[in-house]
GUTOR-601659 format. One record per residue (C-alpha): residue in one letter; chain; x negated, y, z; residue number from 1. Coordinates in Angstrom, 3 decimals. Layout:
% residues N
VEXFI   r   c         xx         yy         zz     k
VEXFI   A   A          X          Y          Z   NUM
...
***
This chain:
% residues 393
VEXFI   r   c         xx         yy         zz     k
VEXFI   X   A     -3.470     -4.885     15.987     1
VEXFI   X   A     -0.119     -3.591     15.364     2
VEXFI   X   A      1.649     -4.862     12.217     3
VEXFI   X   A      5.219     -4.486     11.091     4
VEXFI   X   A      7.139     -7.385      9.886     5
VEXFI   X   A      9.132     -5.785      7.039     6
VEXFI   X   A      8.003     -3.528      3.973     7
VEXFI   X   A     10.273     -1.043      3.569     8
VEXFI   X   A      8.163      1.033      0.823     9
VEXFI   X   A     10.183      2.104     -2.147    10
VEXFI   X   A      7.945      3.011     -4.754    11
VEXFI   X   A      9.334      6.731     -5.911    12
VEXFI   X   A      7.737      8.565     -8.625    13
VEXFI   X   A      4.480     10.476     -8.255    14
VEXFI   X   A      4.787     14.563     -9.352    15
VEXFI   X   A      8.392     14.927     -9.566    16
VEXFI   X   A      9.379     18.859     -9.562    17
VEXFI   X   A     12.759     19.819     -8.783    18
VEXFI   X   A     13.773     23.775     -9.403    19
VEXFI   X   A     13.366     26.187     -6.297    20
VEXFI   X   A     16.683     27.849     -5.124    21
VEXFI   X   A     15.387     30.329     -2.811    22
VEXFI   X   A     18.611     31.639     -2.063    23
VEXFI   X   A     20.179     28.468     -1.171    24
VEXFI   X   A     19.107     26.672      2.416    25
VEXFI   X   A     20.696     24.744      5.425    26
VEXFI   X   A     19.584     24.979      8.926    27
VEXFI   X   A     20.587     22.141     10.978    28
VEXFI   X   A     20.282     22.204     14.731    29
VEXFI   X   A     21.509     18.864     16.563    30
VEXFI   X   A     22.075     20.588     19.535    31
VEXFI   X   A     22.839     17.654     21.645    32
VEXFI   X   A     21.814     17.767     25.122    33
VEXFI   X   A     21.116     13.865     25.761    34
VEXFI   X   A     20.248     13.100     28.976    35
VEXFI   X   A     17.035     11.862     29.751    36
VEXFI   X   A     16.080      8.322     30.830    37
VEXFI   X   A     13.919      7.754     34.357    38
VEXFI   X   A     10.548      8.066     32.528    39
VEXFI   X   A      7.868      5.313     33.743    40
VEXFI   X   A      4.900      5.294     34.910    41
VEXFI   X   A      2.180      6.765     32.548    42
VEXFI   X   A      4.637      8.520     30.307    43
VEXFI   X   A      3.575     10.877     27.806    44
VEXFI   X   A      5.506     14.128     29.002    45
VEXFI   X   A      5.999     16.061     32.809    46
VEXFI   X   A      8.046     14.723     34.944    47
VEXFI   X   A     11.065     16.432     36.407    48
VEXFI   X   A      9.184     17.204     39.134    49
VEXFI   X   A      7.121     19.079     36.996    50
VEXFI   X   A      8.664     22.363     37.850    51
VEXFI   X   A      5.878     24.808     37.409    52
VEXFI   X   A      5.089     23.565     34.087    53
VEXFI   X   A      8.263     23.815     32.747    54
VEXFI   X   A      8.624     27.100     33.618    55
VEXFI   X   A      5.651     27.880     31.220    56
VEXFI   X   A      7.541     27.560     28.918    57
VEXFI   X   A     10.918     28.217     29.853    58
VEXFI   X   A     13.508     25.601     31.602    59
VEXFI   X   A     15.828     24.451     28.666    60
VEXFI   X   A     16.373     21.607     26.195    61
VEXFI   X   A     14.158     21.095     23.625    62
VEXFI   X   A     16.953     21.246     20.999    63
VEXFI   X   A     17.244     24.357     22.504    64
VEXFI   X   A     14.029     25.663     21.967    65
VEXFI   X   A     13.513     24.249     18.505    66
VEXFI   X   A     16.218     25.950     17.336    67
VEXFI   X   A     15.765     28.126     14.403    68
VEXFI   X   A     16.849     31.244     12.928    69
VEXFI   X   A     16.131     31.092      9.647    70
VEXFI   X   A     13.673     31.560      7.139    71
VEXFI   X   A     10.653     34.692      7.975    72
VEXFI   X   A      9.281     34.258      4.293    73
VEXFI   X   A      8.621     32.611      1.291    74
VEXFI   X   A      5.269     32.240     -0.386    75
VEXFI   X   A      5.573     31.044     -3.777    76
VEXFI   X   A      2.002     32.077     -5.697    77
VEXFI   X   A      0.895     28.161     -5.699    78
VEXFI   X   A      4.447     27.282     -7.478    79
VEXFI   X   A      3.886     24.123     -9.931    80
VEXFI   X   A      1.206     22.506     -8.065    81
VEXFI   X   A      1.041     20.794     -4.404    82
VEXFI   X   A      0.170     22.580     -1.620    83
VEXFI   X   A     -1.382     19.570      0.658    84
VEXFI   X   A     -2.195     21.466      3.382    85
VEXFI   X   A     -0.910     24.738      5.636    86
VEXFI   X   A     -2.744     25.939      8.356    87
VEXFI   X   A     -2.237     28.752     11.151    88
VEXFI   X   A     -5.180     30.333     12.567    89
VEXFI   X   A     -6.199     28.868     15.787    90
VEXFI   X   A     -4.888     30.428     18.525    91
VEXFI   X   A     -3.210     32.822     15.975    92
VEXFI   X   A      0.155     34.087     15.635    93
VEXFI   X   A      0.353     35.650     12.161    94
VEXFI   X   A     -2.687     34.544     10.147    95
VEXFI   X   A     -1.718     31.536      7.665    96
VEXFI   X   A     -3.610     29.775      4.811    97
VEXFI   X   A     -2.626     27.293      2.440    98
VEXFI   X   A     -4.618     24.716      0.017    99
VEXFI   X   A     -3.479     24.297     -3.450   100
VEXFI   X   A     -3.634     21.399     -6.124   101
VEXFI   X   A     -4.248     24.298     -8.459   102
VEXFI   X   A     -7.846     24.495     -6.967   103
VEXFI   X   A     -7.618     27.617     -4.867   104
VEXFI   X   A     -6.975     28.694     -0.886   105
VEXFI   X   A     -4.636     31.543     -0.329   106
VEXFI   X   A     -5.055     33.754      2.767   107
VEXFI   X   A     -2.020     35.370      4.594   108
VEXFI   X   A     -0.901     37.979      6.944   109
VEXFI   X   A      2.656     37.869      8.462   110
VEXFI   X   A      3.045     41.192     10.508   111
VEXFI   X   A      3.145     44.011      9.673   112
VEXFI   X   A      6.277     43.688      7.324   113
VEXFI   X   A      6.446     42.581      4.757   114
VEXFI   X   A      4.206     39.111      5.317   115
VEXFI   X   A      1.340     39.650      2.320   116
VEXFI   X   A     -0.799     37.415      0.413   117
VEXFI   X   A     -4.776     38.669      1.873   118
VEXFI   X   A     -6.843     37.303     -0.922   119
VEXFI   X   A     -7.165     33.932     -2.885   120
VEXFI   X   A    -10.337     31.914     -2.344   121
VEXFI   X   A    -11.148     30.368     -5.680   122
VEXFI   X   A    -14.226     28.707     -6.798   123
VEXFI   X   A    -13.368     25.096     -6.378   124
VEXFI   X   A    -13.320     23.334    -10.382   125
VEXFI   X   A    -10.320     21.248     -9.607   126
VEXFI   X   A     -7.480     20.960     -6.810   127
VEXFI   X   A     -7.918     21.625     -3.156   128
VEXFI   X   A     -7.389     18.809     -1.123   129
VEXFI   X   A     -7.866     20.030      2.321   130
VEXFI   X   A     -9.559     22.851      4.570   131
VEXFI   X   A    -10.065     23.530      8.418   132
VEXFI   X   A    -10.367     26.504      9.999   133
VEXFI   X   A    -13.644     27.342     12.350   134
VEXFI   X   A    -13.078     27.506     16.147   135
VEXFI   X   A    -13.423     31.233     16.082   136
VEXFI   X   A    -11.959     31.221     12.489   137
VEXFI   X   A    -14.521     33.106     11.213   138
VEXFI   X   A    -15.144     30.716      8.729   139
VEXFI   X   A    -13.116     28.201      6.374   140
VEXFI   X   A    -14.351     24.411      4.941   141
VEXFI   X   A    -12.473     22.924      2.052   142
VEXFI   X   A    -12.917     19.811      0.275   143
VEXFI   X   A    -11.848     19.071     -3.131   144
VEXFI   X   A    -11.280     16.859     -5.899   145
VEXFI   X   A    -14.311     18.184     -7.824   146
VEXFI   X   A    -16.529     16.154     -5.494   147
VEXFI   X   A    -17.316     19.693     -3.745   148
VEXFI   X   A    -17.251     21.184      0.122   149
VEXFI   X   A    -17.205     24.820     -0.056   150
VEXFI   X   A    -17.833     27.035      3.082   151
VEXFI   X   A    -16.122     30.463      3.082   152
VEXFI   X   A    -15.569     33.553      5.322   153
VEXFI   X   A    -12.470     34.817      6.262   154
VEXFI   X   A    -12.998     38.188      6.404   155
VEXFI   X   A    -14.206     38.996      3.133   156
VEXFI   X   A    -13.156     35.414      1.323   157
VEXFI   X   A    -16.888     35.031     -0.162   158
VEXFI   X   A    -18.072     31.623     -0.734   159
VEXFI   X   A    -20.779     31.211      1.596   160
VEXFI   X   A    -22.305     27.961      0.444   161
VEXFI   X   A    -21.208     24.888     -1.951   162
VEXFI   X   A    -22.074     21.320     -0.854   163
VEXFI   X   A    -22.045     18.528     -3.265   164
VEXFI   X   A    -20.315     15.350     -1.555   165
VEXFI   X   A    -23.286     12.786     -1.141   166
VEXFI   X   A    -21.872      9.814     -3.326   167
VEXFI   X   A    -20.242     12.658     -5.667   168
VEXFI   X   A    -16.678     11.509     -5.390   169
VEXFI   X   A    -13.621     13.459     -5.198   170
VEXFI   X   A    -12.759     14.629     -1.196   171
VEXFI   X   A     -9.932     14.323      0.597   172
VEXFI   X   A    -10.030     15.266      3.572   173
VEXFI   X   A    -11.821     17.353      6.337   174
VEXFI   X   A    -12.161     18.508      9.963   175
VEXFI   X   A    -14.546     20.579     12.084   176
VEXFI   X   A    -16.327     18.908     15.286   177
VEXFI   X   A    -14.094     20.437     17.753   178
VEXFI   X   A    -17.077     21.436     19.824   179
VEXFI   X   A    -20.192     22.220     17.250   180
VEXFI   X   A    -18.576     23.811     14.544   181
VEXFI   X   A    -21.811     23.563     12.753   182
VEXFI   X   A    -20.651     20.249     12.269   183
VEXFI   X   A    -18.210     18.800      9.496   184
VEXFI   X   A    -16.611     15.705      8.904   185
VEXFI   X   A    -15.222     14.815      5.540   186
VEXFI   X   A    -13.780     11.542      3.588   187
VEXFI   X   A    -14.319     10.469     -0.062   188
VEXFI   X   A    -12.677      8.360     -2.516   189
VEXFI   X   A    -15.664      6.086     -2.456   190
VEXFI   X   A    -14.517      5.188      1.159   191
VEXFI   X   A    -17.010      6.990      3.163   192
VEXFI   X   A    -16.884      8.729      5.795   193
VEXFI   X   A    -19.764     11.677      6.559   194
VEXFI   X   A    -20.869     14.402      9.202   195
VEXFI   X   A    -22.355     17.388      7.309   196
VEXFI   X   A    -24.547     19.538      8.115   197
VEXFI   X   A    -22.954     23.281      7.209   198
VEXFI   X   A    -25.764     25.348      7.783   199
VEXFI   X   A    -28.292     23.107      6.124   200
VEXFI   X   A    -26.156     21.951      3.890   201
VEXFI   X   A    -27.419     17.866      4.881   202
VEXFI   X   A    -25.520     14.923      5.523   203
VEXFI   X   A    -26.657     13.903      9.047   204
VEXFI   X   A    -29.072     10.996      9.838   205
VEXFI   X   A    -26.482      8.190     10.893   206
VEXFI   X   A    -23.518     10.536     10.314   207
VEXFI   X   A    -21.958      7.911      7.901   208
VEXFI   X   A    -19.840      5.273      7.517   209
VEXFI   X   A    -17.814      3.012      5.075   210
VEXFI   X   A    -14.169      2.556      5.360   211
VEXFI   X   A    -11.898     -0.346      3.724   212
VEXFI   X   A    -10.529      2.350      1.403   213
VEXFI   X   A    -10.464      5.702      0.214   214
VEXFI   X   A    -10.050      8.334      3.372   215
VEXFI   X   A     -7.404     10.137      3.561   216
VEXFI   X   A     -7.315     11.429      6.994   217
VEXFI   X   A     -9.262     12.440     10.065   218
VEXFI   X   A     -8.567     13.866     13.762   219
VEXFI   X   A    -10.900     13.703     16.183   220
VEXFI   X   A    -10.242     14.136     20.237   221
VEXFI   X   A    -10.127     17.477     22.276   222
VEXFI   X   A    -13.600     16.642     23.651   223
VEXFI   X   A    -14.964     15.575     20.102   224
VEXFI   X   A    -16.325     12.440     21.732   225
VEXFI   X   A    -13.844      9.951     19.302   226
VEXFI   X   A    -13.057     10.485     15.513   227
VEXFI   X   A    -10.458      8.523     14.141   228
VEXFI   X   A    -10.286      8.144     10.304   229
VEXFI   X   A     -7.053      6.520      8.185   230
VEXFI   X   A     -7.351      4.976      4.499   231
VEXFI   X   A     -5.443      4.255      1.916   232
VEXFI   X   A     -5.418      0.589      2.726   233
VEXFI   X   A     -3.490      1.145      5.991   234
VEXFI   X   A     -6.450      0.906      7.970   235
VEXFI   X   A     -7.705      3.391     11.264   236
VEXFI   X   A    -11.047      2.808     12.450   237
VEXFI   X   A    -12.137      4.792     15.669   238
VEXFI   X   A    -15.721      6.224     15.862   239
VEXFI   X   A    -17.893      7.059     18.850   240
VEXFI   X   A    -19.765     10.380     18.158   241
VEXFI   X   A    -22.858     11.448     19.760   242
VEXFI   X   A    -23.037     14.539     20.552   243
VEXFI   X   A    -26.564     15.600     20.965   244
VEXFI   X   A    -27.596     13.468     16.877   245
VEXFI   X   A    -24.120     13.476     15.306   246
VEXFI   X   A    -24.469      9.711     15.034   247
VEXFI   X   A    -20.951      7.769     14.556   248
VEXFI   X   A    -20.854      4.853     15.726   249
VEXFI   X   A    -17.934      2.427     14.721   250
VEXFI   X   A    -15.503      1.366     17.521   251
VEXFI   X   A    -12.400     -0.160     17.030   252
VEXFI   X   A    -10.085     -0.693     13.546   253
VEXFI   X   A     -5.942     -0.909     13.500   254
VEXFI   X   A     -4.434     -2.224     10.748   255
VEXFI   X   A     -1.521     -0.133     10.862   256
VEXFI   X   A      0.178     -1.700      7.565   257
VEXFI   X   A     -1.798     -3.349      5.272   258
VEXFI   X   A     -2.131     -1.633      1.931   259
VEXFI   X   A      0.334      1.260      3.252   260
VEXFI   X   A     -2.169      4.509      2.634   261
VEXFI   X   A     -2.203      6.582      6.498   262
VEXFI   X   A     -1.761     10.105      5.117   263
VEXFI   X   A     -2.082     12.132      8.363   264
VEXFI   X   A     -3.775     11.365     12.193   265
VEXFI   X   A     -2.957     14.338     14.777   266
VEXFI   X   A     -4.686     13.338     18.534   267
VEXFI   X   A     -3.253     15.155     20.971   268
VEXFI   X   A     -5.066     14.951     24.885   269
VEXFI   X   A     -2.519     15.777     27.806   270
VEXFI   X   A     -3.465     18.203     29.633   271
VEXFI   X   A     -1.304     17.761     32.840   272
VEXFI   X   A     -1.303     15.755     36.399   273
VEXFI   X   A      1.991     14.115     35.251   274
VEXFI   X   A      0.919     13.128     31.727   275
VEXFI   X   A     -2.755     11.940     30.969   276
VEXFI   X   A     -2.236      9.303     27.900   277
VEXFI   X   A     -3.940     10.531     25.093   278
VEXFI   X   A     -1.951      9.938     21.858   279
VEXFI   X   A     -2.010      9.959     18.309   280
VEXFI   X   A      0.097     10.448     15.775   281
VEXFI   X   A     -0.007      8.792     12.525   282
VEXFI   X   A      1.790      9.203      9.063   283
VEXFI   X   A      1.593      5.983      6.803   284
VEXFI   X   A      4.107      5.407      3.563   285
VEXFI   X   A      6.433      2.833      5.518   286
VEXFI   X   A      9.236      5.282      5.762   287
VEXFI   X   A      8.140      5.650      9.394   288
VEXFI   X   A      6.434      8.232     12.038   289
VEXFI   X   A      3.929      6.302     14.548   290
VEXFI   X   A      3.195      7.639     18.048   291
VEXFI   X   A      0.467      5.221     19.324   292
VEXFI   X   A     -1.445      5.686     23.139   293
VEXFI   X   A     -4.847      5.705     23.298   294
VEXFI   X   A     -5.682      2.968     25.820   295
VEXFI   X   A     -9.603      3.229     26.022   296
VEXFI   X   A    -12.711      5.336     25.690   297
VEXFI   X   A    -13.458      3.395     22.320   298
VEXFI   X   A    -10.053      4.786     21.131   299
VEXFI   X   A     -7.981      1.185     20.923   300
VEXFI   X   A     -4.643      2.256     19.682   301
VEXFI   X   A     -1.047      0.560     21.116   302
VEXFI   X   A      2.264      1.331     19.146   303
VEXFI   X   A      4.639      3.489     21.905   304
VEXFI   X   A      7.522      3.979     19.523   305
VEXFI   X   A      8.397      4.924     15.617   306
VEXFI   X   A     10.534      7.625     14.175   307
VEXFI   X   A     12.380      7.271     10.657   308
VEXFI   X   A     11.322      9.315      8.096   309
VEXFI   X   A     11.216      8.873      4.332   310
VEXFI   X   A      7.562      8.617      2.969   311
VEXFI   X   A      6.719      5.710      0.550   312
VEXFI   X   A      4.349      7.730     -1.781   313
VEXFI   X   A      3.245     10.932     -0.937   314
VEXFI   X   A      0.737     12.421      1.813   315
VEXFI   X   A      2.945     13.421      4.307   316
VEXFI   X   A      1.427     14.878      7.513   317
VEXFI   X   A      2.831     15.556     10.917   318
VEXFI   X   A      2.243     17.557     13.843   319
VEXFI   X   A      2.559     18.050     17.992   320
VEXFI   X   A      4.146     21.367     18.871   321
VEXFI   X   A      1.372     22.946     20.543   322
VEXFI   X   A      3.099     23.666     24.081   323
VEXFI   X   A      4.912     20.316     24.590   324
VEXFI   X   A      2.957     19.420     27.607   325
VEXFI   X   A      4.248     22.608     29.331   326
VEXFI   X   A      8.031     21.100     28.258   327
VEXFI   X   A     11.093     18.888     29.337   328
VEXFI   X   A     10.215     16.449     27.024   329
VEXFI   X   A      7.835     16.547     23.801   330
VEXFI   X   A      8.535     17.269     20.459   331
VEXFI   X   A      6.520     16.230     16.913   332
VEXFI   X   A      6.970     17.809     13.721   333
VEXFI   X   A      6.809     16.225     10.398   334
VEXFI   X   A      7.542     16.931      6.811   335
VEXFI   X   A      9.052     14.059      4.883   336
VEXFI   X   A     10.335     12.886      1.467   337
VEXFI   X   A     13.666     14.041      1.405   338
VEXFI   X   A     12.784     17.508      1.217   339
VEXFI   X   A     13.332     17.955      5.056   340
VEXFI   X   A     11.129     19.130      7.862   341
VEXFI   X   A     12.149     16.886     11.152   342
VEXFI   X   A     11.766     17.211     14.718   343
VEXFI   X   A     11.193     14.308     17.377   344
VEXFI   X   A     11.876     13.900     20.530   345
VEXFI   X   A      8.940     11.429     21.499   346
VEXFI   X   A     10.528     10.384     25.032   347
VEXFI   X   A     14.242     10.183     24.364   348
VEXFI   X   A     15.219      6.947     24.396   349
VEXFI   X   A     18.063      7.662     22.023   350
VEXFI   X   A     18.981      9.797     19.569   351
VEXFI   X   A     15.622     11.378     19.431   352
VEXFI   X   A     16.369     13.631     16.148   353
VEXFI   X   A     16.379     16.941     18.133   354
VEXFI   X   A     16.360     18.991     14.648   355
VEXFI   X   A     15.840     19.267     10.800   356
VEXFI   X   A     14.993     21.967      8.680   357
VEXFI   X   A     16.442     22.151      5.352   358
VEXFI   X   A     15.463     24.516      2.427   359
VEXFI   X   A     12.633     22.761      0.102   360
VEXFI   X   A     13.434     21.200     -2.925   361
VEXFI   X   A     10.681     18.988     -3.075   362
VEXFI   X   A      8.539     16.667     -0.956   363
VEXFI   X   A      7.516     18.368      2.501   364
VEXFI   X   A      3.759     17.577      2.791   365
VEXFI   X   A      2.758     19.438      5.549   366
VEXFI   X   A      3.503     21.495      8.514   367
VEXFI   X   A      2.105     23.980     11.217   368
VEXFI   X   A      2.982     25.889     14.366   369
VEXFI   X   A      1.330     28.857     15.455   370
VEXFI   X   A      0.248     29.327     18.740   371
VEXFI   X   A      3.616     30.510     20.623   372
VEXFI   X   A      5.563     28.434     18.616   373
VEXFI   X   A      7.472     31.531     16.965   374
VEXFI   X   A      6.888     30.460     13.722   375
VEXFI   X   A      6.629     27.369     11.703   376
VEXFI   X   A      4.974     27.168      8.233   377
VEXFI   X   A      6.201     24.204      5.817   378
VEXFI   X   A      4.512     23.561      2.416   379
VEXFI   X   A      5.811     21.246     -0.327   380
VEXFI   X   A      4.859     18.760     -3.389   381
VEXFI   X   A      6.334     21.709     -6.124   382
VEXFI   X   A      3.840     24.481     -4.113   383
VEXFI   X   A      6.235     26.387     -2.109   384
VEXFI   X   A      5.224     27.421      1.291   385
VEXFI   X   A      7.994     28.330      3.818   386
VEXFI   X   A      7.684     30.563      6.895   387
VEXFI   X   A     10.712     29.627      9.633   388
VEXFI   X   A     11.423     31.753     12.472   389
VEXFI   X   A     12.410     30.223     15.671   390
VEXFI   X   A     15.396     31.396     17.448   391
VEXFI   X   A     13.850     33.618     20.485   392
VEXFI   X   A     16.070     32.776     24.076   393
***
């Protein structure tokens, strides 16, 4: 158990809208080139030696290639309500959707010029707290406040089938079983946790399981053997899943902060010779970022290092760029309070800032890379969704 000695929440108020100035925005780039400590044993990124791998991806600094031009586009037709979540298609470099409080999905295209607005999913009775896209992206699953899961497809936007929650509280969150897409997990505000069924429409036999408090966030593994789930408590429990009944099975729980809500998990598996800790990333409302390794099969969690941020109220979510392992270093994404999107620098010992977006005037709740890493999408508490293009070396 990992559990911080001070409390620095500051209880800001829920819901506050500032006015969007579109034409007004900083981009600042902390291009310093800090040199990078000997890494040890078991570290989280290539080494130097790591020569092929970095030339995946191109042999500079990552302040260097998170570097951004400016802003691609603006979507602002969820303006006065949150957008929780934004989402690029996997594997995708121009298809983007969005969740809104105002109890709709939008659909977007980037390319060609100028990026356009597909369709809007609506159906859901009251706001959209969170969707996933399929594997193939064929499909989309949302949960929402109306106590609802609602499967759609992409193509056409039809709702293809409505699920009632099976306590019939609001949900909150949502993610697909990375390998049975049939498969769904979602958390309630009754604390529950529960694999559905989305062809049958069923909660699973022994596809449930109660959390300390109302769940707020899940992420499971790149094998979809281990499901983590985060509650508004400050709790994380780890689940074994089976794969062949859908069965969790509770494994281990953190108690990251107690009574400090964990707003985001991201689980990221490393891929390479020089780097094979699994890690996760957490958002909670201390004002801090959490990297924590994955020590075990059961998914034990151990604190590596934290990264200031400002969250104390609202559910902020972070990511990993999607080619870090390919990279000098590796770099996490997350929105933040002060109206910012920030970049980290997870094995720089110092100074591991490496950039920060400016150009929201609100809360930053979420963000997303697309596959290349060309574009980043941003989404805030006032509904604005912002599409930033990264400089191209």
């Amino acid at each position: 158990m990992e559990d911080f000695e001070d409390d620095p929440r500051a209880l800001g108020a829920r819901g506050h809208r500032r006015s969007v100035s579109r034409g007004s925005y900083q981009l600042q780039a902390q291009m310093n080139r800090a040199v990078y400590e000997d890494r040890p044993p078991g570290s989280v990124v290539p080494t130097s030696a790591a020569e092929a791998s970095r030339a995946m991806a191109g042999d500079t600094s990552l302040s260097e290639n998170y570097a951004f031009a400016g802003m691609y586009h603006v979507f602002d037709q969820h303006v006065d309500e949150a957008v929780p979540r934004v989402r690029f298609a996997n594997d995708d470099r121009h298809r983007l959707a969005c969740c809104s409080l105002d109890g709709s999905i939008s659909l977007c295209q980037l390319v060609p010029a100028p990026p356009t607005v597909l369709r809007v999913l609506r159906g859901h009775t009251r706001g959209v707290s969170d969707f996933a896209w399929s594997l193939s992206n064929d499909i989309l699953v949302s949960t929402s406040l109306d106590a609802t899961m609602r499967i759609w497809a992409s193509d056409d936007g039809r709702c293809i089938r409505e699920i009632p929650d099976p306590d019939g509280a609001e949900l909150l969150c949502c993610t697909f079983q990375p390998v049975n897409n049939n498969l769904t997990v979602v958390g309630n505000a009754k604390h529950n946790v529960h694999v559905m069924n989305i062809s049958t429409g069923k909660k699973v036999k022994g596809g449930s399981s109660k959390l300390t408090g109302r769940v707020l966030a899940l992420s499971f593994d790149a094998p979809g053997r281990l499901l983590w789930a985060g509650d508004d408590r400050g709790s994380v429990f780890s689940f074994l899943f089976d794969m062949a009944t859908g069965k969790l099975t509770k494994a281990k729980r953190l108690v990251v902060h107690e009574g400090s809500p964990v707003t985001s998990i991201s689980a990221r598996s490393w891929v390479s010779r020089e780097a094979r800790d699994p890690s996760l990333l957490i958002n909670t409302c201390l004002n801090k970022l959490l990297l924590y390794r994955v020590v075990d099969n059961e998914g034990t969690l151990q604190l590596k290092r934290s990264f200031p941020i400002e969250q104390s109220s609202h559910p902020v979510r972070s990511i990993f760029c999607p080619l870090m392992s390919f990279r000098q270093g590796a770099c996490v994404v997350t929105g933040s309070e002060d109206m910012c999107v920030h970049f980290f620098d997870v094995e720089r010992a110092a100074k591991a800032a490496v950039n920060k977006l400016q150009g929201h005037s609100a809360p930053v709740l979420d963000v997303s890379f697309n596959c290349d890493e060309s574009l980043l999408a941003s989404s805030d508490a006032s509904g604005m969704v912002i599409v930033w293009r990264r400089e191209q070396k």
